[in-house]
N, CA, C, O and CB atoms as a CASP TS submission, in Angstrom:
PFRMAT TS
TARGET T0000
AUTHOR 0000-0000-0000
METHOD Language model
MODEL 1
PARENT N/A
ATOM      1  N   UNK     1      -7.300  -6.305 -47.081  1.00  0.00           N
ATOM      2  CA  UNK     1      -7.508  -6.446 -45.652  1.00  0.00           C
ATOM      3  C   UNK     1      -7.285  -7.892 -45.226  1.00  0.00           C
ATOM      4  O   UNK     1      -7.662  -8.837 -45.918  1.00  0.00           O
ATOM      5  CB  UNK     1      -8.917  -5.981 -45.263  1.00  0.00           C
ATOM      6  N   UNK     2      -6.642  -8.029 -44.033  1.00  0.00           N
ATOM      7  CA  UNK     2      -6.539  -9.796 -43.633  1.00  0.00           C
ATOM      8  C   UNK     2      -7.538  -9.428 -42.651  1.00  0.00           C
ATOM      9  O   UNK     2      -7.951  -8.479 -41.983  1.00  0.00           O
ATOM     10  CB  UNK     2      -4.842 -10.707 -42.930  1.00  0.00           C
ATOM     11  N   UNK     3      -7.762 -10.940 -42.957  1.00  0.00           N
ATOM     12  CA  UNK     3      -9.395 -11.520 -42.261  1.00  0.00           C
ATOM     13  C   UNK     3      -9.532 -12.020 -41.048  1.00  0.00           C
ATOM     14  O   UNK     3      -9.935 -13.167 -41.237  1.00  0.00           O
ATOM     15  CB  UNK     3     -10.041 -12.678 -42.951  1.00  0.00           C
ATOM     16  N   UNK     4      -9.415 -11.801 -39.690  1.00  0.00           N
ATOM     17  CA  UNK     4      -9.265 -11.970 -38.687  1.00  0.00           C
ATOM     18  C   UNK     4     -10.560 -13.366 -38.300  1.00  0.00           C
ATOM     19  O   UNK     4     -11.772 -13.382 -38.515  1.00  0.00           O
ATOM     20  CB  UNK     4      -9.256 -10.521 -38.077  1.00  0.00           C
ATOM     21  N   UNK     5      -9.646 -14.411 -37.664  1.00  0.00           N
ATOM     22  CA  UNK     5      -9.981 -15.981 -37.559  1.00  0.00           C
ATOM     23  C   UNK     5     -10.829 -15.473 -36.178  1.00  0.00           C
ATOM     24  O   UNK     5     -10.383 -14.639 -35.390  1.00  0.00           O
ATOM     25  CB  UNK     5      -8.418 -17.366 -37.371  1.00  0.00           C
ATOM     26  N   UNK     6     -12.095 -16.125 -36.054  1.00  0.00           N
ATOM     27  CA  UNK     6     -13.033 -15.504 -35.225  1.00  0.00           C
ATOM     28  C   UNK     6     -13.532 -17.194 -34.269  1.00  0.00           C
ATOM     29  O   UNK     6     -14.210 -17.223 -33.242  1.00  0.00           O
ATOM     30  CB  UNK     6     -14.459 -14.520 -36.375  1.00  0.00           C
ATOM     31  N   UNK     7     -12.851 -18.626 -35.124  1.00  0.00           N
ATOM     32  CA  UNK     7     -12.897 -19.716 -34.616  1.00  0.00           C
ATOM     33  C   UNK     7     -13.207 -19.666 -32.923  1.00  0.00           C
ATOM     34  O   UNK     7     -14.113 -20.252 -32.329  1.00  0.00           O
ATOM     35  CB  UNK     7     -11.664 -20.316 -35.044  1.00  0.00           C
ATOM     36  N   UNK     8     -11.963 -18.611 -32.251  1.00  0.00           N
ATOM     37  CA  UNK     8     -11.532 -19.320 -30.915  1.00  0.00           C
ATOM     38  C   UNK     8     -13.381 -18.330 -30.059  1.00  0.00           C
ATOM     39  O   UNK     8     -14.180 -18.923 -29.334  1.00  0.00           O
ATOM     40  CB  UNK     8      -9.162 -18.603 -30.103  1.00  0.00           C
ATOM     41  N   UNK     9     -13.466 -17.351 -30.346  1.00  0.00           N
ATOM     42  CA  UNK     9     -14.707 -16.978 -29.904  1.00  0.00           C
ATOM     43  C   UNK     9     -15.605 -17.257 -30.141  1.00  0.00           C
ATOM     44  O   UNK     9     -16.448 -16.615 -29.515  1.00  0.00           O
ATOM     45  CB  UNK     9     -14.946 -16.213 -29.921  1.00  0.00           C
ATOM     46  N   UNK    10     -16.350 -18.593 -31.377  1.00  0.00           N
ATOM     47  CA  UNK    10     -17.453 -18.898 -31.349  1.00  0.00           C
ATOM     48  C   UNK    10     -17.459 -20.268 -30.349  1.00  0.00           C
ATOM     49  O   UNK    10     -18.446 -20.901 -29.977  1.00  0.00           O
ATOM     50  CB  UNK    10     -17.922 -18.972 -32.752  1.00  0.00           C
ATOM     51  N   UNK    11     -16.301 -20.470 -30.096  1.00  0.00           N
ATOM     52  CA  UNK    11     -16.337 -21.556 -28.967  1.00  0.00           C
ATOM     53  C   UNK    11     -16.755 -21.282 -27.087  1.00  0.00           C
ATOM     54  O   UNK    11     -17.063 -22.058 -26.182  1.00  0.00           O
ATOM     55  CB  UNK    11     -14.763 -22.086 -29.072  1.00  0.00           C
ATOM     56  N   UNK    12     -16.611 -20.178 -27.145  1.00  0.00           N
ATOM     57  CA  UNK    12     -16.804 -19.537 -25.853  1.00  0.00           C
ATOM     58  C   UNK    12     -18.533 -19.251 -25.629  1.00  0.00           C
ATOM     59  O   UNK    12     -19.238 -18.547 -26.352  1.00  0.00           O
ATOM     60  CB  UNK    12     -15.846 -18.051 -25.853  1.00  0.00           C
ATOM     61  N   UNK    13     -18.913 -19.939 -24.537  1.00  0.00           N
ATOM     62  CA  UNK    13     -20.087 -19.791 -24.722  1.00  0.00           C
ATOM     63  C   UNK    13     -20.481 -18.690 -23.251  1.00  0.00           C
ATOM     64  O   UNK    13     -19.923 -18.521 -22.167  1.00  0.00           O
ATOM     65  CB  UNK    13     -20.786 -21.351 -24.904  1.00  0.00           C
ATOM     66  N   UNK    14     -21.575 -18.175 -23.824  1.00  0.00           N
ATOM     67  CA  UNK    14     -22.042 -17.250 -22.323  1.00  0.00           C
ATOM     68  C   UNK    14     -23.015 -17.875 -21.630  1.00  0.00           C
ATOM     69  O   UNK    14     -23.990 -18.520 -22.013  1.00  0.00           O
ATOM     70  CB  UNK    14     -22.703 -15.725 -22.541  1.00  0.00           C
ATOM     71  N   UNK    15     -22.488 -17.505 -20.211  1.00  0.00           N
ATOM     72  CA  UNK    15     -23.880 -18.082 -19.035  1.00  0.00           C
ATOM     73  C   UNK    15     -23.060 -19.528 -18.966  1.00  0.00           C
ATOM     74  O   UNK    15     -23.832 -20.398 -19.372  1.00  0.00           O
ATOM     75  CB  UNK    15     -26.081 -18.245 -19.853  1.00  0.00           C
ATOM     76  N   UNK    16     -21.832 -20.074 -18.615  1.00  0.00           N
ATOM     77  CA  UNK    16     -21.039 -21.367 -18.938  1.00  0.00           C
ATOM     78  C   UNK    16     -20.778 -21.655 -17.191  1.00  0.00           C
ATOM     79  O   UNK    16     -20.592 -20.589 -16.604  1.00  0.00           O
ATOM     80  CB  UNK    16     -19.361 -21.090 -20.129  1.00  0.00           C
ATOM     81  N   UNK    17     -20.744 -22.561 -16.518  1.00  0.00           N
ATOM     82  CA  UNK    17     -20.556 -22.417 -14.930  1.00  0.00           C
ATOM     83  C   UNK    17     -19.497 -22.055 -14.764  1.00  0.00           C
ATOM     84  O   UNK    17     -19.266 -21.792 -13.584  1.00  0.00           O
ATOM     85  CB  UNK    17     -20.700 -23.492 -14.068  1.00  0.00           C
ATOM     86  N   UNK    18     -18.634 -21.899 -15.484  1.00  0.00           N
ATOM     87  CA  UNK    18     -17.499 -20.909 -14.926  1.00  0.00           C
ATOM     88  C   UNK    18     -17.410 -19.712 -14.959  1.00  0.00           C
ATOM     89  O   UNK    18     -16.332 -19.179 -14.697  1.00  0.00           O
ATOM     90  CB  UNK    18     -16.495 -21.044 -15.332  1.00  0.00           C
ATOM     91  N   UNK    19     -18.654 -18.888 -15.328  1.00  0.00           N
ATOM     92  CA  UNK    19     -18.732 -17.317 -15.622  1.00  0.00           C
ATOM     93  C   UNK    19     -19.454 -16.695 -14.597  1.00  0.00           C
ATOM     94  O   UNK    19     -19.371 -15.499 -14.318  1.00  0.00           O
ATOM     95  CB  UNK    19     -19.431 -16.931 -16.975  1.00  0.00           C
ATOM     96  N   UNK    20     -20.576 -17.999 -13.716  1.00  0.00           N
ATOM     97  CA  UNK    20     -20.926 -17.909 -12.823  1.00  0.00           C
ATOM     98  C   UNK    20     -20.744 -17.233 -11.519  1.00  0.00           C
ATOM     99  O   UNK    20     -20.087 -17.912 -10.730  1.00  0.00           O
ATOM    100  CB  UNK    20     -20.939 -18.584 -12.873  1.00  0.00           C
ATOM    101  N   UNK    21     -21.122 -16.140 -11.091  1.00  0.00           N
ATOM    102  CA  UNK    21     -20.833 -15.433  -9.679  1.00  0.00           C
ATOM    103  C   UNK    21     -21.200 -16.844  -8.767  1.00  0.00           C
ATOM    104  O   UNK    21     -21.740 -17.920  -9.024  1.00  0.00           O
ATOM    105  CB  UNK    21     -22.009 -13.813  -9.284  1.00  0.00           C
ATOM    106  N   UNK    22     -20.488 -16.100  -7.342  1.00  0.00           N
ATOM    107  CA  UNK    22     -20.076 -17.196  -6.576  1.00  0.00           C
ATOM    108  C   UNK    22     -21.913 -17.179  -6.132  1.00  0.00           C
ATOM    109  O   UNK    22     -22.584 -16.147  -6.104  1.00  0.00           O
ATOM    110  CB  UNK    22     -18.558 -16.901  -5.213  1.00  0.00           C
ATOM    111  N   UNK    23     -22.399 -18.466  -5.846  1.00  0.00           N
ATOM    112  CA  UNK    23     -23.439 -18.213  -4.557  1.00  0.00           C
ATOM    113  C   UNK    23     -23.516 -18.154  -3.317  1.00  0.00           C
ATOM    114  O   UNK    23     -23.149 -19.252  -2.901  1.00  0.00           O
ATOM    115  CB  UNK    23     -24.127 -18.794  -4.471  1.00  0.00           C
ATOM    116  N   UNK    24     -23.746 -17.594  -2.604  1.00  0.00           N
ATOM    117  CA  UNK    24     -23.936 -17.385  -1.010  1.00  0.00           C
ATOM    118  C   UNK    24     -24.636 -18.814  -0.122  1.00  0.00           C
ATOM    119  O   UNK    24     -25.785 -19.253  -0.179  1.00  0.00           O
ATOM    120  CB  UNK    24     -25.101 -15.942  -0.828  1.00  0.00           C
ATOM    121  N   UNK    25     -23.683 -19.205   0.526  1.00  0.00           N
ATOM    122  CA  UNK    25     -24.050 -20.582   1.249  1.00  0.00           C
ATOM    123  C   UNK    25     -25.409 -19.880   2.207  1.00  0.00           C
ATOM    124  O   UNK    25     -25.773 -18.747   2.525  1.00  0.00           O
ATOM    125  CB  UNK    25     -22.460 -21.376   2.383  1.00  0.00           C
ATOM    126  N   UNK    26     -25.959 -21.535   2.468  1.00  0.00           N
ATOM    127  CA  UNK    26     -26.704 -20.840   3.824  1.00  0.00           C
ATOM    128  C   UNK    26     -26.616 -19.966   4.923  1.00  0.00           C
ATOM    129  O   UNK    26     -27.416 -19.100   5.275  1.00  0.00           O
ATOM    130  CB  UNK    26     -26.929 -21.465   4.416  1.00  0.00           C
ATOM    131  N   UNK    27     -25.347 -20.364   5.509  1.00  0.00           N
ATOM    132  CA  UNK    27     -24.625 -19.338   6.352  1.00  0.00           C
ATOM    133  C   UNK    27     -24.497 -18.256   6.275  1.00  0.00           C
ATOM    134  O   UNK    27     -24.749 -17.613   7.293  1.00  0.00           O
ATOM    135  CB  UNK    27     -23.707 -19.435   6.494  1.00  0.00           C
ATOM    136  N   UNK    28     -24.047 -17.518   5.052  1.00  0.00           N
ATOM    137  CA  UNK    28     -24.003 -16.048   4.681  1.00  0.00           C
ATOM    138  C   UNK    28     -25.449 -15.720   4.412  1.00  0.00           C
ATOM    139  O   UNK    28     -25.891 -14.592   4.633  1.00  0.00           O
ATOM    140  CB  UNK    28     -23.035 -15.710   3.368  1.00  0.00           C
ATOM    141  N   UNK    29     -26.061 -16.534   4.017  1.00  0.00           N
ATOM    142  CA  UNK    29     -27.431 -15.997   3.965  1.00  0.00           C
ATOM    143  C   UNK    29     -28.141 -15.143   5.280  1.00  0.00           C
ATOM    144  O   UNK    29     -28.544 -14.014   5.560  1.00  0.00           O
ATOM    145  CB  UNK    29     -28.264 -17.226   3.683  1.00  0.00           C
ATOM    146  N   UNK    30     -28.001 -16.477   5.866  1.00  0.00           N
ATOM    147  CA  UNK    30     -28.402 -15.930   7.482  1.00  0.00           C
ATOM    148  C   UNK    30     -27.905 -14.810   8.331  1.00  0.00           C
ATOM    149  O   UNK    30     -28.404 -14.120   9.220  1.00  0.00           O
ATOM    150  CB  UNK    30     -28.113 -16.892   8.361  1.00  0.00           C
ATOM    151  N   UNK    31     -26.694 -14.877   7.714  1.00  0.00           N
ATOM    152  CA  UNK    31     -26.073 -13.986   8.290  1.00  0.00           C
ATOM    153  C   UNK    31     -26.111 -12.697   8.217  1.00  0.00           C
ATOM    154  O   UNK    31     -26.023 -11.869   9.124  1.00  0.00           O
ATOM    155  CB  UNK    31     -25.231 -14.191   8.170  1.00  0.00           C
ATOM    156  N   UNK    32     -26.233 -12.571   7.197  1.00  0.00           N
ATOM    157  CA  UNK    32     -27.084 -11.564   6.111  1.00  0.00           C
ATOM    158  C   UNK    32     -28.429 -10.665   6.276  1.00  0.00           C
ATOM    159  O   UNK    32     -28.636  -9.484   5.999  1.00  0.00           O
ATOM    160  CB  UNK    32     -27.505 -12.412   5.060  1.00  0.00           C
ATOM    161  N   UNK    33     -29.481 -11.932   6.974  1.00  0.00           N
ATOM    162  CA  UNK    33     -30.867 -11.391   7.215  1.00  0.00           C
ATOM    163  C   UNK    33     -31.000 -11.432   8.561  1.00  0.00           C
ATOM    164  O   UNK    33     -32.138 -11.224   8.982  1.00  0.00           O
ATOM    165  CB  UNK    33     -32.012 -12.129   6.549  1.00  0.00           C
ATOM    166  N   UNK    34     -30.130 -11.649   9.363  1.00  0.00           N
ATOM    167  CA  UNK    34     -29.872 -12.079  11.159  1.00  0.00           C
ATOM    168  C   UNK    34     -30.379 -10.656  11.604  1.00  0.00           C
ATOM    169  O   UNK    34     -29.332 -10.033  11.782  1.00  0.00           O
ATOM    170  CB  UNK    34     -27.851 -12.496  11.852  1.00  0.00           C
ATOM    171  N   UNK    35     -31.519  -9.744  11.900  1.00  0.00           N
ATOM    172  CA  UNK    35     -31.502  -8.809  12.519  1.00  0.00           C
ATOM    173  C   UNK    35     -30.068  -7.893  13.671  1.00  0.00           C
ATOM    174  O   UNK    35     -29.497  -6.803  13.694  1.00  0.00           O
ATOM    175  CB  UNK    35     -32.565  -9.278  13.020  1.00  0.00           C
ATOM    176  N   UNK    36     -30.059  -9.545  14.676  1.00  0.00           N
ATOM    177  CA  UNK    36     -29.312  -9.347  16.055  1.00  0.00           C
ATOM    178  C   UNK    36     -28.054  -8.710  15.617  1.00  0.00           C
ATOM    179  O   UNK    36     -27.620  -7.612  15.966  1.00  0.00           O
ATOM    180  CB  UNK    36     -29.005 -10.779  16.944  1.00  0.00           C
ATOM    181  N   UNK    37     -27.248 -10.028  14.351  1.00  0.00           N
ATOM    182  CA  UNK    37     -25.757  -9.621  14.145  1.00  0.00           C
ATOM    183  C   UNK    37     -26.089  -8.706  13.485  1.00  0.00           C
ATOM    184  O   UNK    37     -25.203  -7.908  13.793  1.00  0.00           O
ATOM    185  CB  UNK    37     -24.684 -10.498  13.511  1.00  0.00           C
ATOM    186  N   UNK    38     -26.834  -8.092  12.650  1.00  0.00           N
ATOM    187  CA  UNK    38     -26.477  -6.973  12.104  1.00  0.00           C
ATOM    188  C   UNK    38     -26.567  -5.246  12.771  1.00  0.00           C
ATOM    189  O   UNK    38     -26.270  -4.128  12.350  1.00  0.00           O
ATOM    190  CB  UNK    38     -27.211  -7.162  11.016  1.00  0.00           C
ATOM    191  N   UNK    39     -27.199  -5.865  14.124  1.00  0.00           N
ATOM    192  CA  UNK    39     -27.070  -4.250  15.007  1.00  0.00           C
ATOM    193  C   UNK    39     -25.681  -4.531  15.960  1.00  0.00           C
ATOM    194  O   UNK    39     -25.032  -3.678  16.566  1.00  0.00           O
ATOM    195  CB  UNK    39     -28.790  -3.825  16.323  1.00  0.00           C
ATOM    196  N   UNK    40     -25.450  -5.896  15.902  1.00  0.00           N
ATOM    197  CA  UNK    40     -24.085  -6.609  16.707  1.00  0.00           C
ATOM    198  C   UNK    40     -22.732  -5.498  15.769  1.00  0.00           C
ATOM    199  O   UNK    40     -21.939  -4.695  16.260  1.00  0.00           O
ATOM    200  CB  UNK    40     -23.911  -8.996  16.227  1.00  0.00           C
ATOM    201  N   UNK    41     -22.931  -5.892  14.347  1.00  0.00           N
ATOM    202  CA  UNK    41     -22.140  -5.231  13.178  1.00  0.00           C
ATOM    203  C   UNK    41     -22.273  -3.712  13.375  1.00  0.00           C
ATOM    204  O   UNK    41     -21.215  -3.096  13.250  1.00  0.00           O
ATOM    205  CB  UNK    41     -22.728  -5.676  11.656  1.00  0.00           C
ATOM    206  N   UNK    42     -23.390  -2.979  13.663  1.00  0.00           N
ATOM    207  CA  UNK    42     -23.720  -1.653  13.628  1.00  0.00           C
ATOM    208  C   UNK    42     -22.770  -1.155  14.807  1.00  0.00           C
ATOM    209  O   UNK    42     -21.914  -0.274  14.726  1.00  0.00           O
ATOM    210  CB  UNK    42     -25.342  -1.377  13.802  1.00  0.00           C
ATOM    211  N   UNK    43     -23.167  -2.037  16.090  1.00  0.00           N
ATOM    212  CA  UNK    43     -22.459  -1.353  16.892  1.00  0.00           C
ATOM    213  C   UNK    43     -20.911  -1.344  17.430  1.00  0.00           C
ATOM    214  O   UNK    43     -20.435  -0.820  18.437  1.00  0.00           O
ATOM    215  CB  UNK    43     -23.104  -1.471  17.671  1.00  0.00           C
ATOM    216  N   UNK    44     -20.338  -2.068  16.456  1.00  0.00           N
ATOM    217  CA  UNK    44     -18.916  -2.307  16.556  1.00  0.00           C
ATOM    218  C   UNK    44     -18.197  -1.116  15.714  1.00  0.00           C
ATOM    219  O   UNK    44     -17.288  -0.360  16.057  1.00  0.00           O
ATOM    220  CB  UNK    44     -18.545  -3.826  15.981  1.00  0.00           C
ATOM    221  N   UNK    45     -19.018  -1.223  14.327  1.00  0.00           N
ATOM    222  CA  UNK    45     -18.583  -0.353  13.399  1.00  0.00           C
ATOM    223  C   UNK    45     -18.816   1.243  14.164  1.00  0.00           C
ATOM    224  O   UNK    45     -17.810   1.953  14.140  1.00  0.00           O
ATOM    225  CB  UNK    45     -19.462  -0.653  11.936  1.00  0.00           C
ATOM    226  N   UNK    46     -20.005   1.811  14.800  1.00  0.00           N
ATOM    227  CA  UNK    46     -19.720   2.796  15.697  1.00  0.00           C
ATOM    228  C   UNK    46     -18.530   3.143  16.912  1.00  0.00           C
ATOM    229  O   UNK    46     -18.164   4.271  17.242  1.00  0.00           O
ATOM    230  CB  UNK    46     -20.719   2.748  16.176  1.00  0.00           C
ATOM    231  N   UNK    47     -18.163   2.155  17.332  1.00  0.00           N
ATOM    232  CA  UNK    47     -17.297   2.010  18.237  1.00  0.00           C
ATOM    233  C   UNK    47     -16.066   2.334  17.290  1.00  0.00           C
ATOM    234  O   UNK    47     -15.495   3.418  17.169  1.00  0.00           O
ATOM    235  CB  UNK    47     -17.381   0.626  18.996  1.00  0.00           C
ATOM    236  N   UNK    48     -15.817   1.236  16.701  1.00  0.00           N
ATOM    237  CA  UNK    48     -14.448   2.374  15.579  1.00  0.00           C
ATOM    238  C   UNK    48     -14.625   3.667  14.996  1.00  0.00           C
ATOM    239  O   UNK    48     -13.651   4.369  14.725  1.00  0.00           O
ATOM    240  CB  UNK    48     -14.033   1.740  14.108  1.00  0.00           C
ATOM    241  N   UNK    49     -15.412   3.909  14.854  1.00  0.00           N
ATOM    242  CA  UNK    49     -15.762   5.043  14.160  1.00  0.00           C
ATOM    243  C   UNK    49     -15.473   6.249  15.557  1.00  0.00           C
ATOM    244  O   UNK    49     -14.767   7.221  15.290  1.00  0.00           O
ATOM    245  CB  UNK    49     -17.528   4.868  13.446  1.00  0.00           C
ATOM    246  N   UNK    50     -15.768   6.181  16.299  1.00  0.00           N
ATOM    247  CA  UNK    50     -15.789   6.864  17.893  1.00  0.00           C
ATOM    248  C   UNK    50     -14.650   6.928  18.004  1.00  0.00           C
ATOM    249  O   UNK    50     -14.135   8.035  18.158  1.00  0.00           O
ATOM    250  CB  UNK    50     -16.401   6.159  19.193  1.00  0.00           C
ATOM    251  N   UNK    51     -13.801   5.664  17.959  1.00  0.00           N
ATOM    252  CA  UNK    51     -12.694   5.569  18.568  1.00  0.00           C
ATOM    253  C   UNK    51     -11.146   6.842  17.580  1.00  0.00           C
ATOM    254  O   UNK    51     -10.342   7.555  18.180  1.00  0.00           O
ATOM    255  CB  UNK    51     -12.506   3.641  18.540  1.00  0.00           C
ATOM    256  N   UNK    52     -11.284   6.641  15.774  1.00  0.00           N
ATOM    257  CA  UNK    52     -11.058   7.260  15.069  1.00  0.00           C
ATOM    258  C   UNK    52     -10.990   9.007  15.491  1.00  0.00           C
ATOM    259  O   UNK    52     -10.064   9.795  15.685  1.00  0.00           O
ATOM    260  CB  UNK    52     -11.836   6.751  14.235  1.00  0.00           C
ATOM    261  N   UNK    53     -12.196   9.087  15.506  1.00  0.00           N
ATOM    262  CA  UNK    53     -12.712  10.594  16.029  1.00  0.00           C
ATOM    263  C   UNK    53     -11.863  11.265  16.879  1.00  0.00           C
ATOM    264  O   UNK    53     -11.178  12.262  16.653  1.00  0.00           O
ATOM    265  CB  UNK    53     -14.006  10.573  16.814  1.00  0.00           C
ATOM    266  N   UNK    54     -12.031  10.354  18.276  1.00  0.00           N
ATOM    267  CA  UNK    54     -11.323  10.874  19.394  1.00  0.00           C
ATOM    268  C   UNK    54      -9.750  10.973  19.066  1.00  0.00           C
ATOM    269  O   UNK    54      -9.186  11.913  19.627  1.00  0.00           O
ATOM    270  CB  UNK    54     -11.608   9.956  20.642  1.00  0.00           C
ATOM    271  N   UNK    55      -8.798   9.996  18.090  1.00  0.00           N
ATOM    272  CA  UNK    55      -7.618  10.208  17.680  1.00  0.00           C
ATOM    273  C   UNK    55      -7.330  11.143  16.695  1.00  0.00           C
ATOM    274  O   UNK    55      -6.344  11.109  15.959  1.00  0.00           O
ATOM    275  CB  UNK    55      -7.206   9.214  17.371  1.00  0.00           C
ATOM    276  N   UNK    56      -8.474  12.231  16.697  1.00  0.00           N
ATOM    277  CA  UNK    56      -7.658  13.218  15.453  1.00  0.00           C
ATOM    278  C   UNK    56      -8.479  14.531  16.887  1.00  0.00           C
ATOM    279  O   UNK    56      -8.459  15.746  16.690  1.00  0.00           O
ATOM    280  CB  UNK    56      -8.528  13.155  12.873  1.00  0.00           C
ATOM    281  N   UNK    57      -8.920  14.081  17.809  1.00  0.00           N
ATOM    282  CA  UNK    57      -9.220  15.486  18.497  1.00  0.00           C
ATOM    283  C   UNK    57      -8.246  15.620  19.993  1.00  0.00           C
ATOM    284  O   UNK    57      -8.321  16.632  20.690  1.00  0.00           O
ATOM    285  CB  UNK    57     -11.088  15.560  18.899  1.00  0.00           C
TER
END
């Protein structure tokens, strides 16, 4: 059997800041927990959704 060189993966380390998911700035945060924009978001997304509807009836 040949012995497969395992070198290049003990170099790779886990949890490294480049493996890192992105973090959410303040902004998206807020934006995020904003009550207002998110019924602002609700009611736009209804409005397409309406609008869809009426183009297949």
């Amino acid at each position: 059997m040949a012995s497969v060189d395992h070198s290049i993966e003990k170099n790779i380390k886990a949890y490294e800041p480049s493996f890192e998911a992105m973090v959410p700035t303040p902004f998206v945060k807020f934006m995020r927990t904003c009550v207002i924009w998110q019924f602002i978001r609700f009611v736009i997304i209804n409005i397409k959704m309406i609008m869809v509807v009426q183009k297949s009836h």
